[in-house]
TORLUMLUM-137522 format. One record per residue (C-alpha): residue in three letters; x, y, z. Coordinates in steps of 0.02 Angstrom, whole numbers, padded with zeros to 5 digits, always signed. Layout:
N
ALAXYZ...
END
This chain:
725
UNK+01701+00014-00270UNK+01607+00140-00391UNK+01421+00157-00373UNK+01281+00187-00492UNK+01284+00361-00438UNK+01456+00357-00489UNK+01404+00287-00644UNK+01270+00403-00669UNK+01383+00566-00650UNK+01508+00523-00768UNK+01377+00463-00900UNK+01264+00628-00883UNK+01105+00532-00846UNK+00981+00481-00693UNK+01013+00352-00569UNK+00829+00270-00644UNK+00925+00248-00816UNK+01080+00162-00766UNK+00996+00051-00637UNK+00882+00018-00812UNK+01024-00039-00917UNK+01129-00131-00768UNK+00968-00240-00748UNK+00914-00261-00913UNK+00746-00172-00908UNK+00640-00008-00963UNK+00636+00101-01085UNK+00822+00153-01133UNK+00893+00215-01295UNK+01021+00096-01381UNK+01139+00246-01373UNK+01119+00278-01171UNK+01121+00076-01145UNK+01310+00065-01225UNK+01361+00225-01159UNK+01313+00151-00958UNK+01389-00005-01005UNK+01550+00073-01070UNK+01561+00182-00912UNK+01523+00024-00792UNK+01654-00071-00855UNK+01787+00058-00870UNK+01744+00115-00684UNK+01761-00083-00649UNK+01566-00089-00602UNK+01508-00274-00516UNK+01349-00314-00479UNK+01320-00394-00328UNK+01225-00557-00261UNK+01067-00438-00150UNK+01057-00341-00334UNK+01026-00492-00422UNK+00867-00545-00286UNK+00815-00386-00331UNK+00818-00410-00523UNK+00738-00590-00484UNK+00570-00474-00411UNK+00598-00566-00249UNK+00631-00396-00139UNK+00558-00268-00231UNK+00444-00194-00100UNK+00452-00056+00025UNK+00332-00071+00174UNK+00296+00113+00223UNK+00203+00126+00416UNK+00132+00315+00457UNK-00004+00357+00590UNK-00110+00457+00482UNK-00081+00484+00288UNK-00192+00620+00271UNK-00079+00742+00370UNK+00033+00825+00228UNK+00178+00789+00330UNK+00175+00583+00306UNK+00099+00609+00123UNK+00264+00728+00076UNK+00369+00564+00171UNK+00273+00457+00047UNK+00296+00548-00103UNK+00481+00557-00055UNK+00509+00364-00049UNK+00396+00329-00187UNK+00468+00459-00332UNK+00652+00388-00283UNK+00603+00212-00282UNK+00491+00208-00417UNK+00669+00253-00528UNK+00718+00060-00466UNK+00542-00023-00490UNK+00520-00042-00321UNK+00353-00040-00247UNK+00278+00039-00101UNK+00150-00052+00020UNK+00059+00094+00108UNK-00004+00046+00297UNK-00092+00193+00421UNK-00097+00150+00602UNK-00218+00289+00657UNK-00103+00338+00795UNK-00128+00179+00868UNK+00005+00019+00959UNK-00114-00103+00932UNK-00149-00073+00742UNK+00040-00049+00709UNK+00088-00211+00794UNK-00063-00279+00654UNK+00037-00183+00519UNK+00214-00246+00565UNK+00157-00410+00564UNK+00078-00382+00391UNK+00198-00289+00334UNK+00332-00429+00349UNK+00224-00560+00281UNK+00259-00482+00114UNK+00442-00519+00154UNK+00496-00317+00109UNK+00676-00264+00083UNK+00669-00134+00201UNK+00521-00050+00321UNK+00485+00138+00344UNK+00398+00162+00497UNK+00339+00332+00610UNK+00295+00213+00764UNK+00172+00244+00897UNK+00284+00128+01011UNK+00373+00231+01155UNK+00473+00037+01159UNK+00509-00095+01047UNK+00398-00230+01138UNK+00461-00358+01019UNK+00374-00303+00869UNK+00554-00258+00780UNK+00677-00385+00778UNK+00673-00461+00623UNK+00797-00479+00484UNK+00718-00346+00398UNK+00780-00160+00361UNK+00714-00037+00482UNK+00690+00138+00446UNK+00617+00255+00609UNK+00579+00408+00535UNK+00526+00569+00650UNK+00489+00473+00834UNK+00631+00371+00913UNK+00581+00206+00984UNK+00686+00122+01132UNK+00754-00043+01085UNK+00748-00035+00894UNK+00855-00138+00815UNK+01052-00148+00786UNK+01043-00132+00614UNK+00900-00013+00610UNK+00914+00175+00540UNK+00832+00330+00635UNK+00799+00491+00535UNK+00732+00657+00618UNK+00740+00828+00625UNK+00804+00962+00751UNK+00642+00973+00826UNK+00703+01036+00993UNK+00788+01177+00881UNK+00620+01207+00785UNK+00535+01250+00958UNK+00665+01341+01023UNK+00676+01458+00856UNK+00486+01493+00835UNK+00497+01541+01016UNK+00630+01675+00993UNK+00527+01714+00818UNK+00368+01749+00942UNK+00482+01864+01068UNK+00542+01956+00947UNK+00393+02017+00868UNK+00322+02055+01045UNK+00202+01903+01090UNK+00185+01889+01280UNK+00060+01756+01315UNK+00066+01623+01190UNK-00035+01460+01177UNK+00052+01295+01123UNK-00063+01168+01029UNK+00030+01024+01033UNK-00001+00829+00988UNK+00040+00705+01138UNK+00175+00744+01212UNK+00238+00545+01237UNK+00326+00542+01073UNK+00506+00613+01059UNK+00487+00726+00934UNK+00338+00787+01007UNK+00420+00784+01195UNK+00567+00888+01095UNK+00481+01014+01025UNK+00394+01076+01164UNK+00528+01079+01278UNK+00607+01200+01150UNK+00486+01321+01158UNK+00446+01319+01341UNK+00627+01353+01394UNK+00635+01476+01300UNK+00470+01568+01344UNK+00491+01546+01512UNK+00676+01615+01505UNK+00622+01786+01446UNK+00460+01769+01576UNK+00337+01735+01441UNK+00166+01663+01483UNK+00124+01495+01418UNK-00016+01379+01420UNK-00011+01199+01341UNK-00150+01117+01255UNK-00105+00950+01220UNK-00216+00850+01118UNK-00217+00696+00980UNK-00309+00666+00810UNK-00465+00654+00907UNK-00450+00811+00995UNK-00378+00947+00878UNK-00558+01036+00835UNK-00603+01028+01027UNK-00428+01113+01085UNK-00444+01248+00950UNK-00599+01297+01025UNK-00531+01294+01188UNK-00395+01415+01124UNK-00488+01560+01063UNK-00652+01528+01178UNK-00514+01536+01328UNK-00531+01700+01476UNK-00343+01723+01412UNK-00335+01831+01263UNK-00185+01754+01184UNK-00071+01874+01069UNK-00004+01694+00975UNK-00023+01511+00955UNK+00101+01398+00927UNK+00018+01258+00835UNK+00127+01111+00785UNK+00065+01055+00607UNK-00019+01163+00469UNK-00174+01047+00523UNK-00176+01112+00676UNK-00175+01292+00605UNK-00316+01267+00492UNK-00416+01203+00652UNK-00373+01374+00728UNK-00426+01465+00592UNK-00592+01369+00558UNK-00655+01358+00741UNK-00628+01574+00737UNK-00765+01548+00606UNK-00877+01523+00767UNK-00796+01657+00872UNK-00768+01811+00717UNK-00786+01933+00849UNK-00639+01877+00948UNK-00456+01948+00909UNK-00370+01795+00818UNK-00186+01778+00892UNK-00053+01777+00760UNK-00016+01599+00704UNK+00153+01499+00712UNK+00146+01325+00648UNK+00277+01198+00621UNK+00248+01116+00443UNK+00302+01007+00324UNK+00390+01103+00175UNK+00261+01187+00046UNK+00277+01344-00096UNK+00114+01407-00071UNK+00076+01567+00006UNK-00008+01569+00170UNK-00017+01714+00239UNK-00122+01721+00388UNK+00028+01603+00443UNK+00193+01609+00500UNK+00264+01435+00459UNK+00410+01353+00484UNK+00462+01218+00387UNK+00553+01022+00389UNK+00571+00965+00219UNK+00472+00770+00249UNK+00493+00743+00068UNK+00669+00739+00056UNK+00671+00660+00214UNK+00588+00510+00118UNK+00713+00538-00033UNK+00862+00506+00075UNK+00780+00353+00162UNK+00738+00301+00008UNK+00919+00325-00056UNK+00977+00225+00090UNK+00866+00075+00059UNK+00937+00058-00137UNK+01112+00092-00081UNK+01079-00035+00068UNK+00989-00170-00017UNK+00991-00143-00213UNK+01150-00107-00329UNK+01238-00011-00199UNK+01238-00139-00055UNK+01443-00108-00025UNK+01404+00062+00049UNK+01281+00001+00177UNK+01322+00047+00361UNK+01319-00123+00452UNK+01242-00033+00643UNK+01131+00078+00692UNK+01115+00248+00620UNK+01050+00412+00687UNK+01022+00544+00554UNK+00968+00704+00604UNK+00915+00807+00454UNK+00948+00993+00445UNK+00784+01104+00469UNK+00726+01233+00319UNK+00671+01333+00467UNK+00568+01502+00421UNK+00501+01513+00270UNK+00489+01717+00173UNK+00355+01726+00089UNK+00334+01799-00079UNK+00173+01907-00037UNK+00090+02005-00176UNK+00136+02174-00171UNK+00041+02317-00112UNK-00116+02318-00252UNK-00106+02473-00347UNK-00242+02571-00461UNK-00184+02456-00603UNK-00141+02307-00521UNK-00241+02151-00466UNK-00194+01986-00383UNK-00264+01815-00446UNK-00254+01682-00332UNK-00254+01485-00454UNK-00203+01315-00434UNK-00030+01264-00529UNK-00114+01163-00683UNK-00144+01156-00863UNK-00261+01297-00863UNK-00156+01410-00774UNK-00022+01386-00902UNK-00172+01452-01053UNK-00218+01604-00929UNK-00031+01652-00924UNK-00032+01672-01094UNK-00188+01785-01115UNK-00104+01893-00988UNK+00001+02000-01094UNK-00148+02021-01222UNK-00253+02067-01070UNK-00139+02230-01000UNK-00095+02282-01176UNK-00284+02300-01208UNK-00332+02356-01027UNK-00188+02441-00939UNK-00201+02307-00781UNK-00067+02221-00739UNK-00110+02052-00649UNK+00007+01956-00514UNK-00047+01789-00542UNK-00006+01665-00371UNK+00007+01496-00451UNK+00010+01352-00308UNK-00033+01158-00290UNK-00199+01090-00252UNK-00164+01039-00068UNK-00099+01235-00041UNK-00212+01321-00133UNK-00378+01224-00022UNK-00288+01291+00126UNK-00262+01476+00062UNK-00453+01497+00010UNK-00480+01449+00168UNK-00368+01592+00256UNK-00454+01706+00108UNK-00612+01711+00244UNK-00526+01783+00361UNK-00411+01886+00239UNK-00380+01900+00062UNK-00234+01976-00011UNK-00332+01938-00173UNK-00437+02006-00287UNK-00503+01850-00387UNK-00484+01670-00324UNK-00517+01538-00403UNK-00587+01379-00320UNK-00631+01192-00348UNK-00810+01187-00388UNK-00806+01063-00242UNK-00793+01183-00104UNK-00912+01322-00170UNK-01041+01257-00059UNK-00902+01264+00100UNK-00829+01433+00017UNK-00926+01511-00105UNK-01033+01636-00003UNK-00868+01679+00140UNK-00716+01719+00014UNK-00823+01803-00129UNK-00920+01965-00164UNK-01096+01906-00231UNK-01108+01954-00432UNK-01267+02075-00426UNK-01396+01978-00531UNK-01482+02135-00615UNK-01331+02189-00688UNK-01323+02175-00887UNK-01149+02105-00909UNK-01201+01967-00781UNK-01329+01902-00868UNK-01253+01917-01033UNK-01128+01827-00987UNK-01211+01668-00888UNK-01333+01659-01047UNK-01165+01611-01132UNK-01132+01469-01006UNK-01192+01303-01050UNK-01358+01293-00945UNK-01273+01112-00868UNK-01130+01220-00780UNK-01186+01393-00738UNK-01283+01305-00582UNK-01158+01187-00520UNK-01005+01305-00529UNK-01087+01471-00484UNK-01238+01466-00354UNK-01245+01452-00165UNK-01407+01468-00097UNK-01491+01532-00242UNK-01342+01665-00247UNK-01233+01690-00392UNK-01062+01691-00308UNK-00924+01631-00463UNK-00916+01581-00659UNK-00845+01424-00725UNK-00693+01438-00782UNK-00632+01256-00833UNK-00780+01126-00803UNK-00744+00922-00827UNK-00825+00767-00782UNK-00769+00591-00771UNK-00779+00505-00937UNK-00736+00304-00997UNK-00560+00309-01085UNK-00548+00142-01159UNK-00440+00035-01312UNK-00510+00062-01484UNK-00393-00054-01556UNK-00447-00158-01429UNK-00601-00176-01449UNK-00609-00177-01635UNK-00509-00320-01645UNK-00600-00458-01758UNK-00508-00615-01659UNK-00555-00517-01505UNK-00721-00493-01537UNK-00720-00661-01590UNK-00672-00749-01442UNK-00796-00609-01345UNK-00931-00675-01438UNK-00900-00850-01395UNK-00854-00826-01231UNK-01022-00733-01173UNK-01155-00750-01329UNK-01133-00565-01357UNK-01035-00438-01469UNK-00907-00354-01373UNK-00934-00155-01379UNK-00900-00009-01263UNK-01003-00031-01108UNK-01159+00082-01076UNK-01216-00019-00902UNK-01120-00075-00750UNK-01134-00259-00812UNK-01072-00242-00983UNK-00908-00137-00908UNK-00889-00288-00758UNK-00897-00406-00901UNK-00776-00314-01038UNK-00667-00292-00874UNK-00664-00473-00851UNK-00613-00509-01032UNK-00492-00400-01034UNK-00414-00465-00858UNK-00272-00590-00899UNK-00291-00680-00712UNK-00475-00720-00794UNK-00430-00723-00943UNK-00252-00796-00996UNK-00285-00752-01181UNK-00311-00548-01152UNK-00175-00427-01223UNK-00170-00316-01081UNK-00142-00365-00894UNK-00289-00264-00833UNK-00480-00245-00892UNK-00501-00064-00780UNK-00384+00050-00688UNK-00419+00211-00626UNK-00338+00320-00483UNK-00406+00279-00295UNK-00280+00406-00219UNK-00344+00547-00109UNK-00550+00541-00100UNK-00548+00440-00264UNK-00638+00287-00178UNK-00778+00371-00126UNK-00816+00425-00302UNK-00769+00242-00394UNK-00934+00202-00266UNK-01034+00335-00320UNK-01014+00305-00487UNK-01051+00118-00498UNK-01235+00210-00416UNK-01205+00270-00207UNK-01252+00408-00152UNK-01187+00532-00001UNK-01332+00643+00056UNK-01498+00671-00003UNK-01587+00843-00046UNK-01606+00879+00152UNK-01449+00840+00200UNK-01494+00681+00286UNK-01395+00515+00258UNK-01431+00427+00097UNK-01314+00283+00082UNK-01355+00132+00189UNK-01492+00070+00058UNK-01499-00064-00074UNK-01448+00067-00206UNK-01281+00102-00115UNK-01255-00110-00069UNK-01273-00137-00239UNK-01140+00007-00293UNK-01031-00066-00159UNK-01046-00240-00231UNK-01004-00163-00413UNK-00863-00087-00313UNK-00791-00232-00248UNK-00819-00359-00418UNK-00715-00211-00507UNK-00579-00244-00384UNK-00535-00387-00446UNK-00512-00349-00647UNK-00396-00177-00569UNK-00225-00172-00539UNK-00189-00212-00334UNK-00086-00049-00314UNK-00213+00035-00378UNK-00256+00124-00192UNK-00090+00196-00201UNK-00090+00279-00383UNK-00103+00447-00372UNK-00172+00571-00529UNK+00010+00550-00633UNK+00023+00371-00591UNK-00139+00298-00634UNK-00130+00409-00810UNK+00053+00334-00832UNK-00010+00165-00791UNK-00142+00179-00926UNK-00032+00257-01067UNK+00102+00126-01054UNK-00037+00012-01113UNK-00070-00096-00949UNK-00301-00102-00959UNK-00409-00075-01063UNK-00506+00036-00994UNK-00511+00190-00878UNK-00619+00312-00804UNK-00546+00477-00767UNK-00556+00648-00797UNK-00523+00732-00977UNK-00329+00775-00943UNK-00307+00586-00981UNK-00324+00631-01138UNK-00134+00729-01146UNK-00058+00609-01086UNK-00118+00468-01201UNK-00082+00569-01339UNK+00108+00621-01296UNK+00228+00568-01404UNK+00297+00445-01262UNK+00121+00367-01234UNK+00129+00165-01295UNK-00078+00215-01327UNK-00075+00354-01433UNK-00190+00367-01576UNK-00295+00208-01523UNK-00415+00295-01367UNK-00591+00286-01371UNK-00709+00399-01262UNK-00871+00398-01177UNK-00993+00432-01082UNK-00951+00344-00912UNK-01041+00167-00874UNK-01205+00205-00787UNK-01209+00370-00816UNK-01190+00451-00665UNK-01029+00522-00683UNK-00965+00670-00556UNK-00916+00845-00616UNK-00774+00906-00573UNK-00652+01094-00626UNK-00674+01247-00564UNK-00743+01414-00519UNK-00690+01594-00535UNK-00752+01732-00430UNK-00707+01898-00344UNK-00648+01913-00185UNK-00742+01988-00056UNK-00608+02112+00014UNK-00545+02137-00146UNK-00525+02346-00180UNK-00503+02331-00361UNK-00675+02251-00428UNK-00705+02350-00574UNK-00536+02281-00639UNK-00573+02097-00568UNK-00730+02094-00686UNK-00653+02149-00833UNK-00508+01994-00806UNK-00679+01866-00783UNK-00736+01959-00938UNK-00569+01917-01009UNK-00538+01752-00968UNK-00709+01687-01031UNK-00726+01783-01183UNK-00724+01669-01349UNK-00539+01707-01393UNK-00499+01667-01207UNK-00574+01493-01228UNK-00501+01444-01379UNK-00343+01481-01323UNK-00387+01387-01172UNK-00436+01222-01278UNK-00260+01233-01360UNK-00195+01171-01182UNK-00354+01091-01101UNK-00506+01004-01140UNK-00638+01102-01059UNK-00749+01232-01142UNK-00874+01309-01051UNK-00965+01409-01177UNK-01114+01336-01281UNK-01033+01430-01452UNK-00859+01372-01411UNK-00924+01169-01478UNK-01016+01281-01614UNK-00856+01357-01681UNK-00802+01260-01855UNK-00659+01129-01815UNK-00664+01142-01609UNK-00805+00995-01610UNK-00692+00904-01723UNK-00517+00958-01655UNK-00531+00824-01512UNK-00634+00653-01486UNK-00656+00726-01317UNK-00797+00844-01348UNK-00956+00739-01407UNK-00901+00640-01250UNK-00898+00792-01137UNK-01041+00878-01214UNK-01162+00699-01166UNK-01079+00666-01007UNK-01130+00852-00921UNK-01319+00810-00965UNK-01304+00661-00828UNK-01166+00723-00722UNK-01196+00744-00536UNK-01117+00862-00408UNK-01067+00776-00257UNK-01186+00869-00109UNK-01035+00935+00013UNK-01133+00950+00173UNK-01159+01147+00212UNK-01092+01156+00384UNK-00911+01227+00411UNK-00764+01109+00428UNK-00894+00946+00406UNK-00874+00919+00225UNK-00697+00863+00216UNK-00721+00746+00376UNK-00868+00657+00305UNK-00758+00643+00152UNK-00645+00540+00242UNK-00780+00458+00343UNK-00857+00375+00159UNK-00657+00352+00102UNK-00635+00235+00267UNK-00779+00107+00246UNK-00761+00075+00082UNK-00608+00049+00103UNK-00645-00074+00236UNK-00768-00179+00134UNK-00624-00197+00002UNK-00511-00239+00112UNK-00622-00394+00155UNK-00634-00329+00343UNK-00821-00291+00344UNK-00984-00320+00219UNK-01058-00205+00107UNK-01179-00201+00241UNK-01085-00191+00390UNK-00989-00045+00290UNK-01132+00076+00258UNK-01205+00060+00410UNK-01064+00104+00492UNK-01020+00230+00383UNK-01219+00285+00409UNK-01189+00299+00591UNK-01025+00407+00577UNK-01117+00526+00476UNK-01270+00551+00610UNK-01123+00567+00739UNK-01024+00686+00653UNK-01162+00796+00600UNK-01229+00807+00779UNK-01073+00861+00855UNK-01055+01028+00745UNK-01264+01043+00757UNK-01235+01039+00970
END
């Protein structure tokens, strides 16, 4: 029986469109909708009874179980199930384990309560225990589990093959006493991988010491590593966490040789190369479960295999990196994040070597990569300017880049040109210019002018709560708009939603610290667990319910999507909203509203140019800052963006007026707020994640506002002691 890939082929278009047409939803052209049908019938096309539950919204969930989302490994398995399923509008219930049997056998349990159509798990279970023997789809991805079910589905990799390859890598380019940092050894995978290596090591009489070690652990064994008697020529690290812990604890040893790095990752384009990585491909490995779930339990349900599965995928294995060349006279390399901005620099680049004579090799790689290869740029940078999240200049700023030598003319002239907001924020550490802004934002309120200038609207506002509904300046007047605009509250509102924004990736912390919390105060010390912060929690919590409930799982792309299809009335999120409401597929276009963010205490975010410390070419690097931040170079830049960093950029006739954005923008960096990244190596990002977990608690329901910052109070003391010892 044909398929709706089958369908798809012959028709020319996605597997998203003709599930779209075969059940009667989306967005679809007239022309595409009779062109599937045509094609379905001819082919003889039935849809069957588990495809109609489906299109009845009684299955339409994926429970996804991982030990720790924050390792890029699970987050590229996530984005793998969720871009596939998201073409069948099926959703994605999101459940970390920390590693641990007894919060998995809590997230099972949960996770079948929503009665799922199928359950992606990487278990912490060496056996079944009982936990999996529902009705339900299973999925096992990465770590076998005795006793899963008959009908269950286990997906790896060649792990044994991955050890026993970057073994034979490590002989061949003459390591003799190698290190192996590996995580516990109990899980298959794990138990798989290691085994690889060792017989192979110990075959050609190689030395080699394990360090075996868990979440907990990681920082500790790196340490052990390079401040071990053994002066070990490699490491064999088994995630591109674990390399990054190698290379930050040599931070604390610099005068210590630093082995040459292997590491077993999940599949990435960026550059790295202080590593040698080889790679598994954990995104498609979440594409092809998710394939099997539709084709199991949606349209496709014929094809399903009726037993137990084992799938092992193939391995990318060694990955060639595209170094830069070898920089010449005329040459420079310019390390930047793939993005908007990026895209307006490429096309000064031409203008810049016609007038100049340099050349540039621009390295273009996503925001995940690009943290970890300004990181490696301490050690050693193949680059002559990077350029850096204005985030991690307090982490980075004063180890990857040359200091900018404050008596010199050019330097001053050109920070005078700065608006006075920025220069401090994006350029300084300790007193120390270090970088230049190059694109500066901050959070701003997007929100529905033709909502809110609605007379029947403002009407039933008025009535409602004795006052005239306007864009909200306080926390109360946005929790009450939200409210209005919520139809749960309010059956009457035109939109589902009164507030969305995204909560993916260290978003929660800053929803908090914008409703008035704060992280650290001007020493460094703790500032949170305080009536300002229980009150920003409580904000927190009351917004919760006028938000979408996926809301913790919407990512940059989603939560814009979500808010140009037309689903809330408001949003607050960074300027490159603004595109996307205004594309020509938006359902909001031409009816956004901006301003300053509710409470005014937005955060700034963008980023920071600056040249690289090891850099041999910084005569040319200057003259590419020069370049880039010159008045033709921002215009050119606003064409594609909506961040100006120069005061006479707003002055120029028709920029102030090219874009609602900018009177927004200009008012929002008087009252914006850097987030104060604590200025001890490695800390920042942990504490991070330390504020990202309580909150998160406390809106889960599982602790008070209280209970939350306290805790969270504690961690930071704790945390802060350990690097301080």
């Amino acid at each position: 029986m044909p398929t709706i890939k089958d369908i798809a082929a012959k028709a020319g278009v996605s597997h998203g469109t003709v599930s779209n047409v075969l059940n009667k939803r989306g967005n679809v052209s007239a022309e595409k909708i009779q062109l599937v049908e045509r094609i379905a019938k001819e082919m003889g096309y039935k849809m069957n009874v588990q495809a109609q539950q489906l299109r009845a919204g009684t299955a339409r969930r994926v429970c996804v179980i991982v030990p720790k989302i924050s390792l890029k490994c699970y987050n590229d398995l996530y984005n793998g199930l969720e871009q596939y399923l998201r073409e069948y509008d099926i959703s994605i219930e999101l459940i970390s384990t920390n590693n641990l049997e007894c919060d998995e056998e809590k997230a099972v349990k949960k996770a079948l309560s929503l009665n799922p159509m199928a359950v992606v798990v990487v278990s912490s279970l060496l056996k079944n225990r009982g936990l999996y023997t529902s009705d339900t789809r299973f999925f096992f991805a990465e770590r076998k589990v005795k006793g899963m079910p008959d009908a269950s589905v286990y997906v790896s990799f060649g792990f044994e093959q991955a050890g026993r390859d970057i073994a034979v890598k490590c002989i061949e380019d003459g390591h003799q006493n190698v290190a192996l940092l590996c995580e516990n050894s109990i899980y298959s995978n794990n138990k798989s991988f290691i085994n690889g290596v060792v017989d192979v090591l110990e075959d050609d009489n190689c030395s080699c010491k394990i360090f075996p070690s868990d979440d907990s652990m990681w920082f500790n064994k790196a340490f052990d590593i390079l401040g071990s008697k053994e002066d070990f020529d490699a490491v064999i690290a088994m995630s591109q966490e674990d390399a990054d812990y190698l290379r930050v604890a040599h931070q604390y040893n610099p005068d210590k040789k630093m082995p040459v790095i292997y590491a077993l990752t999940s599949k990435s384009i960026g550059i790295d190369p202080a590593v040698c990585r080889y790679e598994l491909n954990y995104k498609l490995m979440g594409r092809n479960i998710a394939e099997q779930i539709v084709n199991a339990g949606g349209e496709d349900a014929e094809t399903a295999p009726a037993q137990k599965q084992q799938i092992i995928m193939e391995n990318d294995g060694f990955y060639d990196y595209p170094l830069p060349a070898a920089v010449k006279k005329d040459s420079i390399c310019f390390l930047t994040i793939q993005n908007l901005t990026s895209k307006a620099i490429g096309m000064l680049l031409p203008s810049f070597t016609r007038e100049t004579g340099i050349k540039v090799n621009m390295i273009e790689v996503s925001y995940d990569e690009h943290y970890k290869m300004a990181q490696a740029c301490v050690q050693n940078s193949p680059y002559d300017l990077v350029r850096i999240d204005m985030a991690w200049m307090t982490e980075l700023g004063d180890k990857i880049y040359q200091p900018f030598d404050s008596s010199s003319s050019s330097v001053r002239w050109l920070r005078q040109q700065i608006l006075p907001s920025l220069s401090e924020n994006y350029s300084m550490v300790h007193g120390i210019q270090y970088a230049f802004p190059l694109d500066a934002c901050v959070q701003i309120l997007f929100y529905r002018k033709d909502l809110f200038e609605d007379e029947s609207l403002k009407k039933a506002y008025q009535e409602k709560y004795e006052t005239e509904l306007k864009v909200p300046e306080t926390n109360e007047e946005m929790m009450q708009v939200a409210e209005f605009f919520t139809k749960s509250v309010n059956p009457e509102s035109p939109v589902d939603y009164g507030y969305s924004t995204n909560m993916l990736k260290g978003c929660t912390r800053l929803l908090w610290i914008n409703r008035g919390g704060d992280d650290v105060d001007e020493n460094l010390k703790p500032n949170m667990n305080n009536e300002a912060g229980v009150d920003a929690l409580n904000r927190v919590l009351k917004l919760q319910e006028y938000a979408p409930k996926e809301w913790m799982q919407m990512g940059w792309d989603e939560a814009n999507q979500f808010f140009a299809n037309g689903n809330a009335a408001m949003m607050e999120q960074w300027p490159g909203l603004w595109l996307t409401c205004q594309s020509d597929t938006s359902a909001v276009k031409d009816t956004i509203g901006v301003a300053v963010a509710p409470g005014k205490t937005p955060v700034l975010g963008g980023w920071g140019v600056g040249i690289s410390a090891g850099s041999q070419n910084k005569e040319l690097a200057w003259k590419l800052i020069e370049f880039m931040t010159s008045k033709d170079g921002e215009l050119l830049k606003i064409e594609n963006t909506m961040d100006p960093c120069r005061t006479s950029t707003y002055e120029v006739p028709g920029v102030a007026q090219s874009s609602l954005l900018y009177g927004a923008l200009m008012e929002s960096f008087q009252y914006a707020k850097t987030l104060a990244d604590v200025d001890v190596p490695y800390i920042s990002s942990k504490l991070n994640d330390v504020m990202e977990f309580h909150i998160q608690e406390a809106m889960a329901g599982k602790v008070t506002p209280e209970e939350a910052l306290a805790n969270m109070e504690q961690e930071f003391i704790d945390e802060m002691a350990k690097v301080e010892n």
